[in-house]
C-alpha positions as CSV (number, residue, x, y, z in Angstrom):
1,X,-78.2,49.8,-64.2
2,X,-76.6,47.9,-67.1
3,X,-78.8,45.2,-69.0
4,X,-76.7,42.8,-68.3
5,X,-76.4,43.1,-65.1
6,X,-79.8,43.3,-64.5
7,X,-80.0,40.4,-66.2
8,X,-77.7,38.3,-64.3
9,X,-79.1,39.5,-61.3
10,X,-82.8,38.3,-62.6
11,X,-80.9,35.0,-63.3
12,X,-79.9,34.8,-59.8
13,X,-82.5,35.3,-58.4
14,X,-85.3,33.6,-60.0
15,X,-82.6,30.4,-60.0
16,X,-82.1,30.5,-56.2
17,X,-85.4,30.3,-55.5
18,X,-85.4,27.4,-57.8
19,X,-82.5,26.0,-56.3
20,X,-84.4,25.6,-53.0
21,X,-87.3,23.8,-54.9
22,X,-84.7,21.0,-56.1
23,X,-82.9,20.6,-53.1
24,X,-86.6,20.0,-51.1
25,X,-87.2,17.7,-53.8
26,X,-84.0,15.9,-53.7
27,X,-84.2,15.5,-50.4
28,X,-87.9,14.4,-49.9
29,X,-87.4,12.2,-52.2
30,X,-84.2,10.7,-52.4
31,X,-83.9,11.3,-55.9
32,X,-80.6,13.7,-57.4
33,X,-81.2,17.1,-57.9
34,X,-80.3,17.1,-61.6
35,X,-83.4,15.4,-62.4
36,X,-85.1,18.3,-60.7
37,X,-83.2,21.6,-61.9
38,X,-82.4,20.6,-65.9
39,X,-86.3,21.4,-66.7
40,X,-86.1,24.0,-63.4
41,X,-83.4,25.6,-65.5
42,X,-84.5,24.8,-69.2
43,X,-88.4,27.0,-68.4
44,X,-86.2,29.5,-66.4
45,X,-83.3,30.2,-69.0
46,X,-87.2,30.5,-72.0
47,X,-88.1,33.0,-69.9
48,X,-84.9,35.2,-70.0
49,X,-84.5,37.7,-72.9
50,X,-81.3,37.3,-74.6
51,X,-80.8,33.4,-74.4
52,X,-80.7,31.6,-77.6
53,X,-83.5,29.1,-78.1
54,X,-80.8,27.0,-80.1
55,X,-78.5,26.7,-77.0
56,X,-81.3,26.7,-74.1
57,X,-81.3,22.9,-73.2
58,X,-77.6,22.8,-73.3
59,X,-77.1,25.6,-71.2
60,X,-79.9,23.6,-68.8
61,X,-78.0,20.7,-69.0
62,X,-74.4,21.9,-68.7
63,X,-75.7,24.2,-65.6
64,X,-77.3,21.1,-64.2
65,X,-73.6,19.4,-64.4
66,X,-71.6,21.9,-63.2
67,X,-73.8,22.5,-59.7
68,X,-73.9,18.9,-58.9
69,X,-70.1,18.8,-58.3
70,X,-69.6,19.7,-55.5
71,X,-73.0,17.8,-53.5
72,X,-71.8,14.7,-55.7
73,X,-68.5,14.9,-53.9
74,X,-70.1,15.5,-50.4
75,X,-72.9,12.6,-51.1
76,X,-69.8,10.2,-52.6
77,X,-67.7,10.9,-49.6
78,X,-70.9,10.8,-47.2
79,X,-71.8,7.0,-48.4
80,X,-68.0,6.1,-48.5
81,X,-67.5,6.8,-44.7
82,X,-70.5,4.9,-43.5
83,X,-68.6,1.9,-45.7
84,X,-71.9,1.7,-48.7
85,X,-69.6,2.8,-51.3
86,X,-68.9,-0.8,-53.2
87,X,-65.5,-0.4,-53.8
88,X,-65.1,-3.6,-56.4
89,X,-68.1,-2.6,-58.5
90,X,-66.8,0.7,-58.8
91,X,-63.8,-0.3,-60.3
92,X,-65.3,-2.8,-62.1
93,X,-67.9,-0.1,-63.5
94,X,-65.5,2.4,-64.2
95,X,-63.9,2.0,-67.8
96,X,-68.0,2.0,-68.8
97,X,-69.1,5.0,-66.9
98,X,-65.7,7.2,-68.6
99,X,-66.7,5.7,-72.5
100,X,-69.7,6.8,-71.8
101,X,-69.4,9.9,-70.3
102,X,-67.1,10.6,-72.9
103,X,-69.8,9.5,-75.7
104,X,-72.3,11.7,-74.3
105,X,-70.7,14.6,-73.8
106,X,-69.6,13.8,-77.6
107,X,-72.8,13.8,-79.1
108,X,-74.2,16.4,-76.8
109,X,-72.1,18.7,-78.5
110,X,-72.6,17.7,-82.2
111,X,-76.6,17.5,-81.6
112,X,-79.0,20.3,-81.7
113,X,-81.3,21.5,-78.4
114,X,-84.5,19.2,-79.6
115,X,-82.1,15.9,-79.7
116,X,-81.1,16.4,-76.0
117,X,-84.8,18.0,-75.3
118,X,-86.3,14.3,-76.6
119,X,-83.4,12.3,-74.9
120,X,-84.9,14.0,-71.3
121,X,-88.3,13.8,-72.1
122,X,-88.3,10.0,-73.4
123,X,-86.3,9.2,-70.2
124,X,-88.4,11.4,-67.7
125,X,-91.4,9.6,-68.8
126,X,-89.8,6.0,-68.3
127,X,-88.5,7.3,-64.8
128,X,-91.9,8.8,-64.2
129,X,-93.6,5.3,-65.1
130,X,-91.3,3.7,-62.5
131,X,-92.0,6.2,-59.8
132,X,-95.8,5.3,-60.5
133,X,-96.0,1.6,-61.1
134,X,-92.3,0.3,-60.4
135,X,-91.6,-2.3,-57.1
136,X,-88.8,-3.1,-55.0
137,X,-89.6,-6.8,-55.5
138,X,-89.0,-6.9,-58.7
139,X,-86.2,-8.7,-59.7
140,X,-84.3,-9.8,-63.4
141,X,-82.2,-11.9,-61.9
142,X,-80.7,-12.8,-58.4
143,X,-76.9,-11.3,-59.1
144,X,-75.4,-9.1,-61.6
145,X,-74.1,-10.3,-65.6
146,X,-70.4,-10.7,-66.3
147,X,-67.9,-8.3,-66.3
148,X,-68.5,-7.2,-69.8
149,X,-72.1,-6.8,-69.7
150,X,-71.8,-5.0,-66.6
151,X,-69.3,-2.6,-68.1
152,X,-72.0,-1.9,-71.5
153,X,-74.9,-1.7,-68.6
154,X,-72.5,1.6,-66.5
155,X,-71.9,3.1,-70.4
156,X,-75.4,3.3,-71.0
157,X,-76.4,4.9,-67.7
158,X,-73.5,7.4,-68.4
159,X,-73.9,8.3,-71.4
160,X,-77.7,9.1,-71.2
161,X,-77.4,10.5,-67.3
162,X,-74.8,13.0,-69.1
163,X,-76.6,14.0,-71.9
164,X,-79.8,14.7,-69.6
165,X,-77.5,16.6,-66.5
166,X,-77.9,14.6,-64.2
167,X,-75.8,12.0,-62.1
168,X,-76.4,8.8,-62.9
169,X,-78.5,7.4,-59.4
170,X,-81.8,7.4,-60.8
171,X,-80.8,4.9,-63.1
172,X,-78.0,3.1,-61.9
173,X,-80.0,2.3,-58.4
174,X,-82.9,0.5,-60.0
175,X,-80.6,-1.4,-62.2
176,X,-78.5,-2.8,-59.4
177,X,-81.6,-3.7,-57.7
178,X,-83.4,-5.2,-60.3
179,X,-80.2,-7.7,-60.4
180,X,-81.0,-8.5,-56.7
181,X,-78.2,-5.8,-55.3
182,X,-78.7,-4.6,-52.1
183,X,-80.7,-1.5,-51.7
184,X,-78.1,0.9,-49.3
185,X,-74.7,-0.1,-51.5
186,X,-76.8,0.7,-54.8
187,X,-76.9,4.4,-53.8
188,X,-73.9,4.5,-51.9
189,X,-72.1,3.3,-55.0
190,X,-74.3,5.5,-56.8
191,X,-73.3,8.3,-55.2
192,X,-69.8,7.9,-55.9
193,X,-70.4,7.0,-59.8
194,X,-72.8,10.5,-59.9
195,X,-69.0,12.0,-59.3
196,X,-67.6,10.7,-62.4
197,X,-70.4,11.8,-64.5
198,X,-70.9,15.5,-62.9
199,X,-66.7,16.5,-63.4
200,X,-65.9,15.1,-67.0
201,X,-69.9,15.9,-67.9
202,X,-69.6,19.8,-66.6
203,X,-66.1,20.2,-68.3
204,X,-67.2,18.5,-71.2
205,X,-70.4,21.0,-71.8
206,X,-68.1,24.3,-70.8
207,X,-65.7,23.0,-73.7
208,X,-68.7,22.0,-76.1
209,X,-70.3,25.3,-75.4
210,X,-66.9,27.8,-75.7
211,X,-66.9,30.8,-76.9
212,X,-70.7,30.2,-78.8
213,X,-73.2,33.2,-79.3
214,X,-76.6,33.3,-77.6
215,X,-75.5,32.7,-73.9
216,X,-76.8,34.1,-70.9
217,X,-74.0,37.0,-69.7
218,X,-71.5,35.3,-67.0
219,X,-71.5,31.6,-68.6
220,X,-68.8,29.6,-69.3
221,X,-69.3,27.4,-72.5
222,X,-72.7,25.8,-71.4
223,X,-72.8,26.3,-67.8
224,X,-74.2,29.5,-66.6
225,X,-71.8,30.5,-63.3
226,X,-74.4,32.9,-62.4
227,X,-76.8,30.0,-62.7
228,X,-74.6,27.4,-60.6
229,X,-73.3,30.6,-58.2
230,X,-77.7,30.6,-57.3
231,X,-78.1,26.9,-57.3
232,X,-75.6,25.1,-55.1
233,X,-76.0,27.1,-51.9
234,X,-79.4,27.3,-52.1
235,X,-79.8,23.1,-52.9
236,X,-77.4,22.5,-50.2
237,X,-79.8,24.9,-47.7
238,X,-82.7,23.4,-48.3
239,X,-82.3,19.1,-48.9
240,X,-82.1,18.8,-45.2
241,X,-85.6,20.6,-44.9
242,X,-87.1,18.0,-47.6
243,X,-85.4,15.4,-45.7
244,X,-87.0,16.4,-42.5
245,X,-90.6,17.1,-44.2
246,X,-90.0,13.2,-45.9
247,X,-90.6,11.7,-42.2
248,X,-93.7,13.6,-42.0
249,X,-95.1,12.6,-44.9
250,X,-96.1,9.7,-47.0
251,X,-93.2,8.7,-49.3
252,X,-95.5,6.7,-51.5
253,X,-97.4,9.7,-52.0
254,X,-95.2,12.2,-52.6
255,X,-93.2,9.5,-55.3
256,X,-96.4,9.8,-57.0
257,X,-96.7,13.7,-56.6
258,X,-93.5,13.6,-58.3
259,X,-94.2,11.0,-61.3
260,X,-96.3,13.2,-61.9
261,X,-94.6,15.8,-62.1
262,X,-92.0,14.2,-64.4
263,X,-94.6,13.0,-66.8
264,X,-96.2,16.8,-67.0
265,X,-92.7,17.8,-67.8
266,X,-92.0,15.2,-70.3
267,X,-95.5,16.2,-71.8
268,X,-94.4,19.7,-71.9
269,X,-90.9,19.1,-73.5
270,X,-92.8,17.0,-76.3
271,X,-95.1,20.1,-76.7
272,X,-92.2,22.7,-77.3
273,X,-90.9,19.8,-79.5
274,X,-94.1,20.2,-81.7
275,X,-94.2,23.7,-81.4
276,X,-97.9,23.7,-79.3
């Protein structure tokens, strides 16, 4: 059998079963599966032979991007129809969330592996730190800023959910509530903005990533097909079995159990970072 395809079919493989682990995750915890399968996929693609240690955390991140599409679209579209899709903010939102897709995806493809290793793992551990110690009670003010602010608040959250693969609701949910927004619209409307980071972000990293040396075989600039072929199905399969084990077990618990995890994988990014 031909290296490479023995390689792609190791790819598959190993990423499938990973797959399952996000969508468990995702769905026992509410949280977006990018969060889960950029360091899923950054530890995988390290230990495949033939993948470039210069282009590893791009190719994690631009994979990540590219297999959200299509659950972003069935989440956004989910949330619309049961009316928590806030159709104003959105709109509102929107000329932030495109600048700063576009500004990620920008410097995403002038910066080097490390720069987008640090973004995730500075980011992980502030997520991971909210996971531990954060409340729902808490509360900057009782209703969002102006229009401008508001604008500068959805460019920030896009351009650092794109440059870390993942679709914007583990940010933009605690923000909204923090401004007093109602829990249920903040992740309905999340939903629907993770759809206009995941498309321009995944195009973005396949352009940013054309035609470069040091890819896994089957990839297209940064996203690995072979990767995304393994991931979606297998995501898809298994979030309804995390959502079904979630009202079996303790939430506050398993937030922890997943903090943790974060922070051990912030830890770890810091370590490669160092070289330990």
């Amino acid at each position: 059998m031909p290296a490479d395809l023995n390689l792609l079919l190791l790819l598959a493989s190993v990423l499938a079963v990973a797959g399952v682990a996000a969508g468990l995750l995702a769905g026992l915890l509410g949280v977006g599966g990018g969060i889960v399968m950029v360091p899923i996929l950054y530890f995988v693609f390290g230990y495949i032979e033939g993948i470039d240690e210069a282009v590893r955390m791009h190719m994690a991140v631009g994979t990540s991007l590219a297999a959200m599409i299509p659950t972003s679209i069935s989440s956004a579209r989910a949330h619309h129809a049961r009316g928590s899709v806030d159709a104003e903010l959105f709109i509102r939102w929107l000329p932030g969330i495109i600048l700063g897709v576009l500004a990620g995806v920008l410097v995403a493809s002038f910066v080097r592996g490390p720069v987008l290793m640090t973004v995730f793992a500075v980011f992980a551990a502030i997520i991971s730190l909210h996971m531990l110690f954060g409340r729902e009670s808490w509360r900057i003010s009782d209703s969002l800023p102006g229009a401008n602010a508001q604008r500068a608040i959805a460019a920030g959250i896009a351009g650092i959910s794109v440059m870390m693969g993942i679709g914007g609701g583990t940010f933009t949910v605690p923000v909204l509530t923090l401004f007093g927004y109602p829990i249920h619209r903040a992740v309905g409307t999340a939903a629907a903005i993770g759809v206009l980071i995941a498309i321009p972000g995944a195009i973005g990293f396949i352009a940013g990533g054309w035609g470069l040396p040091g890819r896994p075989p089957g990839s297209l600039g940064y996203a690995s097909l072979v990767g995304v072929a393994a991931l979606i199905p297998t995501t898809i399969l298994a979030a309804p079995w995390g959502v079904a084990l979630a009202h079996r077990l303790s939430r506050v618990w398993l937030r922890r159990a997943f903090a943790i995890f974060l922070g051990l994988t912030s830890l770890r990014m810091v370590a490669s970072l160092l070289g330990l």
